[in-house]
ZADRENSE-390678 format. One record per residue (C-alpha): y, x, z. Coordinates in steps of 0.05 Angstrom, whole numbers, plus 5000, padded with zeros to 4 digits. Each point is the difference from the previous one (the first is absolute). Layout:
BEGIN
YXZ/...
***
This chain:
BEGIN
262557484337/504250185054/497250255070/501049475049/501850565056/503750584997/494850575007/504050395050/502949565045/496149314988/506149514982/498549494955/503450144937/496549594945/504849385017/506250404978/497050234932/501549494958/507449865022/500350854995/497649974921/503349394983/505950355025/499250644969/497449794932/507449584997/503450665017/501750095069/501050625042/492550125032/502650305066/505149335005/493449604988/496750325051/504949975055/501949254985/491749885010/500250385066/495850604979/503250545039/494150455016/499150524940/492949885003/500849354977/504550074944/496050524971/494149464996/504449554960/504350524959/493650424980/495649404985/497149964926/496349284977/493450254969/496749295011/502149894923/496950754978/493249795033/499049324989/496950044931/495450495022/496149475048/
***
């Protein structure tokens, strides 16, 4: 689950995730991505680039 706020600078990000892996997973350039979405501020394309879905990894375990 991505963070619905960037944790540095507070700009919601979650409404550009799933455009961003859509995106990526069909083999676009992530830094073109990123600047198309407006995410200009490092901070918050560190959120996106670094994220890892673990949502699948835990569920079983509830």
């Amino acid at each position: 689950m991505i963070p619905v706020r960037c944790f540095t600078c507070g700009k919601v990000i979650s409404s550009s995730w799933e455009e961003f892996r859509q995106r990526r997973d069909a083999g676009e350039d992530p830094k073109q991505i990123l600047d198309d979405l407006g995410l200009s501020r490092y901070c918050c394309r560190r959120m996106l680039l670094a994220h890892k879905e673990i949502i699948d990894d835990l569920n079983p375990f509830q």
